[in-house]
Biopython code that builds the backbone (N, CA, C, O; Angstrom):
import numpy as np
from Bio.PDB.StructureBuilder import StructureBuilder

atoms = [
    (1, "UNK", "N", (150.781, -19.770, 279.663)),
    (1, "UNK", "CA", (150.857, -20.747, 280.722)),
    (1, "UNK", "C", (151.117, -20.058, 282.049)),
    (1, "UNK", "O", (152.104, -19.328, 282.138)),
    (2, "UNK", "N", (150.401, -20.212, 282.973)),
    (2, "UNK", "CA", (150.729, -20.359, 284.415)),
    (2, "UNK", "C", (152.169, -20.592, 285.141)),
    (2, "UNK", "O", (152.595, -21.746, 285.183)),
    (3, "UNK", "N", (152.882, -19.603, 285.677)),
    (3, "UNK", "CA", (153.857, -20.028, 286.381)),
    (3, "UNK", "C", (154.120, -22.018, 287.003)),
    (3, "UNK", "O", (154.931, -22.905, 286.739)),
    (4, "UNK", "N", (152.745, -21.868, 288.015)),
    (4, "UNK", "CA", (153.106, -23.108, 288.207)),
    (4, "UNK", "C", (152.477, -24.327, 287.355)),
    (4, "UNK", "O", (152.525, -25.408, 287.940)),
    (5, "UNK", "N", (152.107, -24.331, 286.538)),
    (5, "UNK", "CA", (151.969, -25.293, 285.342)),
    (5, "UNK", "C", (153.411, -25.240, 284.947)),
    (5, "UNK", "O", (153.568, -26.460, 284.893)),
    (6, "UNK", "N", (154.432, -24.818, 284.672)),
    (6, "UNK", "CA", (155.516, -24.504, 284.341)),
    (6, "UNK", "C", (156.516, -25.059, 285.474)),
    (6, "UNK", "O", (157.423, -25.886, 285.373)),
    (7, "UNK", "N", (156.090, -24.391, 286.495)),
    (7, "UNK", "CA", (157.210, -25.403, 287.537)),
    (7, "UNK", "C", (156.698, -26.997, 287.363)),
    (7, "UNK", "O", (157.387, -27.911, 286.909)),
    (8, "UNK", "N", (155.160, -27.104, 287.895)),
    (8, "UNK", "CA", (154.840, -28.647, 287.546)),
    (8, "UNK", "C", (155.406, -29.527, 286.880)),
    (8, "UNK", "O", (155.759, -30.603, 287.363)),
    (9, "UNK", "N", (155.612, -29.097, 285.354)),
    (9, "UNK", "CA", (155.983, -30.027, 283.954)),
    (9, "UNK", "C", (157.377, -29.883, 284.511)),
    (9, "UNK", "O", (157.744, -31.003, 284.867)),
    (10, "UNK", "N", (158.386, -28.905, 284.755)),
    (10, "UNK", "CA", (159.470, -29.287, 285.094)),
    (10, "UNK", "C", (159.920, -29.928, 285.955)),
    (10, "UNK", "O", (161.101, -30.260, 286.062)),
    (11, "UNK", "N", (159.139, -30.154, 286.594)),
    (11, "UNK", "CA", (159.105, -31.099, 287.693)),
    (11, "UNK", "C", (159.232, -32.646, 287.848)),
    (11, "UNK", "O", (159.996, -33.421, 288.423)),
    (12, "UNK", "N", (157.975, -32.735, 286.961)),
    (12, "UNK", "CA", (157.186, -34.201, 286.398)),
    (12, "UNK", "C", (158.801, -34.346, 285.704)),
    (12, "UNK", "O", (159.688, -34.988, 286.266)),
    (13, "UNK", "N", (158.999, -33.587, 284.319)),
    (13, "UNK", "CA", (160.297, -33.905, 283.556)),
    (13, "UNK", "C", (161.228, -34.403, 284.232)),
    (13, "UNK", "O", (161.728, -35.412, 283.733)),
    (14, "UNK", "N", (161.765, -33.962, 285.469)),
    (14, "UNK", "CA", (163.219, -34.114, 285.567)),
    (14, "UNK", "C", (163.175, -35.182, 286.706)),
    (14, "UNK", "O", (164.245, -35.627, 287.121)),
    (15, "UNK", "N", (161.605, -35.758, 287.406)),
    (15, "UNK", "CA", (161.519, -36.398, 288.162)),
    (15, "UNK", "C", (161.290, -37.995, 287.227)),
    (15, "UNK", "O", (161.744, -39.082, 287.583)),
    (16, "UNK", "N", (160.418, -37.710, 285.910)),
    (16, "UNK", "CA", (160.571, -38.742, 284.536)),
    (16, "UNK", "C", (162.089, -39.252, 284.521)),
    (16, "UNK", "O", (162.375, -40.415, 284.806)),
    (17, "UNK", "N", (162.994, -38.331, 284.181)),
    (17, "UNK", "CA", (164.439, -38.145, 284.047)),
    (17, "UNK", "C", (165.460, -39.196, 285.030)),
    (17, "UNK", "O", (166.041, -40.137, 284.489)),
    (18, "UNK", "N", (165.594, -38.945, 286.415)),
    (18, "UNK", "CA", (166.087, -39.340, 286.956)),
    (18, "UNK", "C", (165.258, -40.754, 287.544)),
    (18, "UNK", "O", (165.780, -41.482, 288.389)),
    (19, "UNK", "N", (164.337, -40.933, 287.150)),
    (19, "UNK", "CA", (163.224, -42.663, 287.030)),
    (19, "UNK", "C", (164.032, -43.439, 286.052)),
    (19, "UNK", "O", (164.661, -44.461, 286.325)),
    (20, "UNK", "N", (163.960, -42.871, 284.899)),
    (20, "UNK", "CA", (164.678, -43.514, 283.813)),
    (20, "UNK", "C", (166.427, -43.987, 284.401)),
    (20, "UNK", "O", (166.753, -45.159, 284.592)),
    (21, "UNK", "N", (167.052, -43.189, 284.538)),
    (21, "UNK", "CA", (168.281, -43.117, 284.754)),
    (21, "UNK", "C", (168.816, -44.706, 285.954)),
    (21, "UNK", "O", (169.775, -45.467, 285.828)),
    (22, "UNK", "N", (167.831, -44.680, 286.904)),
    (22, "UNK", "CA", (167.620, -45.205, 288.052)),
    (22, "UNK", "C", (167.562, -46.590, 287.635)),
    (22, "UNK", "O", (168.393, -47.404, 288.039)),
    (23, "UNK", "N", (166.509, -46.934, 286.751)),
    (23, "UNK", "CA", (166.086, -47.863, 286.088)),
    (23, "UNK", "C", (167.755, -48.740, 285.206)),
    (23, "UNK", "O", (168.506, -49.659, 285.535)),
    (24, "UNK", "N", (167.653, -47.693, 283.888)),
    (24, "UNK", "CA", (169.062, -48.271, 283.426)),
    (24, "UNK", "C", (170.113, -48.258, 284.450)),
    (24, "UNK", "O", (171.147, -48.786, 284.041)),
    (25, "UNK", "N", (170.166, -47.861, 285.537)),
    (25, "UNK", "CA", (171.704, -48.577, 286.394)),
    (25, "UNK", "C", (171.302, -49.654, 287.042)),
    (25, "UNK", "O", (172.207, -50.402, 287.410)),
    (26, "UNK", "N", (170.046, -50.009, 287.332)),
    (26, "UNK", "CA", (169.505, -51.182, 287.984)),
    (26, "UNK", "C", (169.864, -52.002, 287.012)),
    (26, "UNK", "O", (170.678, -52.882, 287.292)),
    (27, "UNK", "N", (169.251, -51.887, 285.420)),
    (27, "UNK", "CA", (169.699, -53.297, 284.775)),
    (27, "UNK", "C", (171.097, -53.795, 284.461)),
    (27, "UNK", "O", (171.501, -54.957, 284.459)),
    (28, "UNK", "N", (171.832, -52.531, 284.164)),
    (28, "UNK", "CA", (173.437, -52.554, 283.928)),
    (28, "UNK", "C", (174.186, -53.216, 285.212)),
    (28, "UNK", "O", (175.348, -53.621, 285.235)),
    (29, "UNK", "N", (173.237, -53.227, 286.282)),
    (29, "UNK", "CA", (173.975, -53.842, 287.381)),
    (29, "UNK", "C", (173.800, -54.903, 287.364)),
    (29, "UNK", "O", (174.734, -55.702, 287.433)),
    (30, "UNK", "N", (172.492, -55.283, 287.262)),
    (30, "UNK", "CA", (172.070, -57.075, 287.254)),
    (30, "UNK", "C", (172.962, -57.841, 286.218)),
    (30, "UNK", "O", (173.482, -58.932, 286.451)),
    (31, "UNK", "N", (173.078, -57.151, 285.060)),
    (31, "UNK", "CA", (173.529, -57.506, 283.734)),
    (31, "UNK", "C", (174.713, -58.123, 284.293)),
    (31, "UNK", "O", (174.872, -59.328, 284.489)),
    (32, "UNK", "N", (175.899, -56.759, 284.638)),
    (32, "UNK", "CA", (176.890, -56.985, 284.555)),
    (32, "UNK", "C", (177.522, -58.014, 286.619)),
    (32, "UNK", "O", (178.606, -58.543, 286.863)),
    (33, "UNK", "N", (176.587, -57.906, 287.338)),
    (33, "UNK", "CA", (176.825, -58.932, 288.345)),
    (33, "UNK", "C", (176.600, -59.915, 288.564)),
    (33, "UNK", "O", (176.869, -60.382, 289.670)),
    (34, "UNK", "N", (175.727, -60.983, 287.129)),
    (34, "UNK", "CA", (175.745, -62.097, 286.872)),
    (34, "UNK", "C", (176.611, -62.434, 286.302)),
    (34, "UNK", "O", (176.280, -63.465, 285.718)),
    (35, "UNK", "N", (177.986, -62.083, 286.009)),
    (35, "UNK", "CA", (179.034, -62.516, 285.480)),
    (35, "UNK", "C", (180.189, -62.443, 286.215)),
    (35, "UNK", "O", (181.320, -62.330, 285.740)),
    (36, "UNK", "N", (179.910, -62.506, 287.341)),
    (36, "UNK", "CA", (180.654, -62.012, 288.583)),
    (36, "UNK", "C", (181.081, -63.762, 288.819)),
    (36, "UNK", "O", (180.209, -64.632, 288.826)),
    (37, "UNK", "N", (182.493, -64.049, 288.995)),
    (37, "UNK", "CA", (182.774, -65.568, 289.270)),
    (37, "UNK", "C", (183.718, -65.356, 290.840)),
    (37, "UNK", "O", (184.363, -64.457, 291.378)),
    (38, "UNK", "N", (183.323, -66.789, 291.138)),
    (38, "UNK", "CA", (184.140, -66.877, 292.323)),
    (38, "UNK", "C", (185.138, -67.340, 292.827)),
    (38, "UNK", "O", (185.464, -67.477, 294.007)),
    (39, "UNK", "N", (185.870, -67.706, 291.437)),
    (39, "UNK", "CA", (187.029, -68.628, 291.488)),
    (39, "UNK", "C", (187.998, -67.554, 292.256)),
    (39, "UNK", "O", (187.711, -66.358, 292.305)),
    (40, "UNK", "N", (189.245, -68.139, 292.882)),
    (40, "UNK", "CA", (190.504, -67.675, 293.621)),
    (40, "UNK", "C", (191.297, -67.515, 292.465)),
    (40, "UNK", "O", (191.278, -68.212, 291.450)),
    (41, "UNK", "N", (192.015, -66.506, 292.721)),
    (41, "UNK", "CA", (192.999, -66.032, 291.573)),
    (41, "UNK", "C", (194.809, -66.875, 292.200)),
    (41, "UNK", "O", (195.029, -67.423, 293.280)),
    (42, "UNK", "N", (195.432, -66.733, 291.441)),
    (42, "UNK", "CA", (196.808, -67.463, 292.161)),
    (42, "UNK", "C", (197.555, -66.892, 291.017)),
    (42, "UNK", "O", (197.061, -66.625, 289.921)),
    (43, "UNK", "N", (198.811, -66.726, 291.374)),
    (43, "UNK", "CA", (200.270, -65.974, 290.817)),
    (43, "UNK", "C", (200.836, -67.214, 290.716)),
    (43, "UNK", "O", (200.569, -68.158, 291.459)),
    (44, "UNK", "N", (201.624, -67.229, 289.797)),
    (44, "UNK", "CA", (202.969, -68.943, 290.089)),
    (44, "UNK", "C", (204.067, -67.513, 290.288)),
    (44, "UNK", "O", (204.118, -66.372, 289.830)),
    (45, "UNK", "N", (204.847, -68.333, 291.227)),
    (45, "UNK", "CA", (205.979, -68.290, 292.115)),
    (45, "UNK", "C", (207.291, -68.073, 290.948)),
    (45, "UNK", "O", (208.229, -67.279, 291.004)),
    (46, "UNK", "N", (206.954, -69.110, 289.883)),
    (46, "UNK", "CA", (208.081, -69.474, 289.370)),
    (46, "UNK", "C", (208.045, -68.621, 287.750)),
    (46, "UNK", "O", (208.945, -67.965, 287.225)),
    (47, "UNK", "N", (206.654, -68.926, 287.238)),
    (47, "UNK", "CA", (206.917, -68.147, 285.610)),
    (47, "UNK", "C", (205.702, -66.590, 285.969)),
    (47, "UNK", "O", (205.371, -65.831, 285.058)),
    (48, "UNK", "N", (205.262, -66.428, 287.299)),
    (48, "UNK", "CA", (204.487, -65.133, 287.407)),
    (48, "UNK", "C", (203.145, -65.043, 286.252)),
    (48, "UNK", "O", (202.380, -64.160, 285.864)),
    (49, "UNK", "N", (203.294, -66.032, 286.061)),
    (49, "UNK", "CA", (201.800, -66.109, 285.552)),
    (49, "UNK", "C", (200.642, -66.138, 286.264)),
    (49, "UNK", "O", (200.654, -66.779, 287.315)),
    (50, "UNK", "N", (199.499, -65.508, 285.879)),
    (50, "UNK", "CA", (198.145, -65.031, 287.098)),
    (50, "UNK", "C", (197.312, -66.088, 286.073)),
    (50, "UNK", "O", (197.494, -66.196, 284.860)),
    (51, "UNK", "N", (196.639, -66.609, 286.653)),
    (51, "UNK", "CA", (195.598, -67.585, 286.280)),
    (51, "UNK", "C", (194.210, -67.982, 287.892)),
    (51, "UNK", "O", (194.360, -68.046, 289.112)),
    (52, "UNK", "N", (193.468, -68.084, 287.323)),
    (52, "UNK", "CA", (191.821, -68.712, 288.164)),
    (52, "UNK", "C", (191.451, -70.306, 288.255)),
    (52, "UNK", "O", (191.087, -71.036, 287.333)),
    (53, "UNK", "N", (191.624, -70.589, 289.453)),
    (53, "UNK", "CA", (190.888, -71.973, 289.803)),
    (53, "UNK", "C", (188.954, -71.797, 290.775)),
    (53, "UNK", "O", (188.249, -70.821, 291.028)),
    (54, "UNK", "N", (188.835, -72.928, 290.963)),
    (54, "UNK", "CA", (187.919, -72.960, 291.558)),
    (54, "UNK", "C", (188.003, -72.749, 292.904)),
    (54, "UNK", "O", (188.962, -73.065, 293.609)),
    (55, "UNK", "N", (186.524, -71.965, 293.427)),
    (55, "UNK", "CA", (186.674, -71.580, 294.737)),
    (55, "UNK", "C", (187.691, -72.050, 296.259)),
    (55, "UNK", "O", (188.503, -71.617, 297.077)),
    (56, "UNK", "N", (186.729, -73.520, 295.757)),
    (56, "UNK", "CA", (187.363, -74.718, 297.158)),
    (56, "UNK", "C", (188.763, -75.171, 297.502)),
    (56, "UNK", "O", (189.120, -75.777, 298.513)),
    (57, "UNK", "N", (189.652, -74.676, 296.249)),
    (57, "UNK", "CA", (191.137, -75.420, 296.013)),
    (57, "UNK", "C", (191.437, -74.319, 296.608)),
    (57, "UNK", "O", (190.950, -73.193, 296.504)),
    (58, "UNK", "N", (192.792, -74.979, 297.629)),
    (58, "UNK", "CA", (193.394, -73.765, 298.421)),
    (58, "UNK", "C", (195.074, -73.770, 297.603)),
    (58, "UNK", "O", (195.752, -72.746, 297.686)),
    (59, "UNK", "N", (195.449, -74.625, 297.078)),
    (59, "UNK", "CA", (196.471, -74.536, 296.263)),
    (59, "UNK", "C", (195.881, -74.838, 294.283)),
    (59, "UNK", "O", (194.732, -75.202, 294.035)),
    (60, "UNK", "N", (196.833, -74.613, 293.272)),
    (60, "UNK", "CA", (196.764, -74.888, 292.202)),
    (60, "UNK", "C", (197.866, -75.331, 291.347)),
    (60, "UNK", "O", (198.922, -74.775, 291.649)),
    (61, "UNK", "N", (197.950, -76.135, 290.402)),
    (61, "UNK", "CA", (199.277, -76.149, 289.723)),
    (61, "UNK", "C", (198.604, -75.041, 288.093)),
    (61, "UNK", "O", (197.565, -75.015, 287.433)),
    (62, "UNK", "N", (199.872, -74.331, 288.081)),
    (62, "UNK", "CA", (200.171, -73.642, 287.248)),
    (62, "UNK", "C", (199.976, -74.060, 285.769)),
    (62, "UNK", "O", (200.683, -74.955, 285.306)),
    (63, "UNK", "N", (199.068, -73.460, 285.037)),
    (63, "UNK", "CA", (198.945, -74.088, 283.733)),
    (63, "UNK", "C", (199.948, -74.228, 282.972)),
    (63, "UNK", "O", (200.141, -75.280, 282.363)),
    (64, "UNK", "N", (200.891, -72.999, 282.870)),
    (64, "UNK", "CA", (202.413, -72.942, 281.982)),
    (64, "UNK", "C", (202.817, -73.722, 282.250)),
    (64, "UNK", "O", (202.910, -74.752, 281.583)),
    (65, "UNK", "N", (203.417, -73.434, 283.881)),
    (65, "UNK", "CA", (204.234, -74.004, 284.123)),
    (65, "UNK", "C", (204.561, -75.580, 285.432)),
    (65, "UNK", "O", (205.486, -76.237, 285.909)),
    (66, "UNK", "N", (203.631, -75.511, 285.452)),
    (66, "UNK", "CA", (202.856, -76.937, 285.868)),
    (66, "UNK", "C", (203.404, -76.699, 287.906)),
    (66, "UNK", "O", (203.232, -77.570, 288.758)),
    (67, "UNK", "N", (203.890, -75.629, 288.101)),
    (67, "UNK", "CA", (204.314, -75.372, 289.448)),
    (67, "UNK", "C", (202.988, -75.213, 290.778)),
    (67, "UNK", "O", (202.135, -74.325, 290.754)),
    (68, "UNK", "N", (203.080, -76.176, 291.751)),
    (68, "UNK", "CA", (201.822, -75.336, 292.564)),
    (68, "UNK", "C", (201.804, -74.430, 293.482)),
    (68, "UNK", "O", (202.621, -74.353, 294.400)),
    (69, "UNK", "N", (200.817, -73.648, 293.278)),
    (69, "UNK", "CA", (200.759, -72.329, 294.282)),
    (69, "UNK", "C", (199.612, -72.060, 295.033)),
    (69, "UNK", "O", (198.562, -72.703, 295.003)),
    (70, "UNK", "N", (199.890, -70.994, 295.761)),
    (70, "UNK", "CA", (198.888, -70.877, 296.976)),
    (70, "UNK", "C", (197.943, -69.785, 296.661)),
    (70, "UNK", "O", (198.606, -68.991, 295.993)),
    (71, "UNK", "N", (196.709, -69.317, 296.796)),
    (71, "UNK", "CA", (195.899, -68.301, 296.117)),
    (71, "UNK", "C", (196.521, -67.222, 296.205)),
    (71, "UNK", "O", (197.554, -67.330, 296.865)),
    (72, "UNK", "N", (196.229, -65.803, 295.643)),
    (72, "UNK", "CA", (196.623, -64.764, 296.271)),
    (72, "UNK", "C", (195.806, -63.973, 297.384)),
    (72, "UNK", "O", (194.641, -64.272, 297.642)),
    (73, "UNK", "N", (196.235, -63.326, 297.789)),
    (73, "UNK", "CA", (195.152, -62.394, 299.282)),
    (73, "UNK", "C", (195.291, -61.463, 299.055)),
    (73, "UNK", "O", (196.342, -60.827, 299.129)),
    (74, "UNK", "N", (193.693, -60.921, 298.521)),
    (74, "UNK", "CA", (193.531, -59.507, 298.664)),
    (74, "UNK", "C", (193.784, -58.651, 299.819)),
    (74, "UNK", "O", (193.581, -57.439, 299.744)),
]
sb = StructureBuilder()
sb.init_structure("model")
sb.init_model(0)
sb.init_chain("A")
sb.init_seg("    ")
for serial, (resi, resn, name, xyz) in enumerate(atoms, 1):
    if name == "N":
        sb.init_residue(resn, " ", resi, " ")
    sb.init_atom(name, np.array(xyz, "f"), 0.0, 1.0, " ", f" {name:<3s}", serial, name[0])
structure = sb.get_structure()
């Protein structure tokens, strides 16, 4: 074989290589950012329990402990 027949194929290979690679993080992303939710997270005050409501509620009562609280801020 020819030197550059030799660079070529290694070429093609590792340019194959990093196509592939490119590809599976594209789907692992879609995959895993359709499960992405938008609910507000909230702490209770009183039993420190972390629990998720829906976006729009700016307060929540506490599932345990039935207390209401204010979201948390990232």
């Amino acid at each position: 074989m020819q030197p550059e027949s030799v660079i070529a194929m290694w070429v093609t290979l590792l340019l194959a290589g990093l196509g592939f690679f490119a590809l599976a993080d594209e789907f692992r992303r879609r995959r895993i950012g359709s499960d992405v939710s938008q609910d507000q997270v909230f702490r209770c005050v009183r039993c420190s329990s972390v629990y998720t409501d829906d976006a729009e509620v700016e307060r929540s009562r506490c599932p345990q402990c039935g207390k209401t609280n204010e979201a948390v801020r990232f």
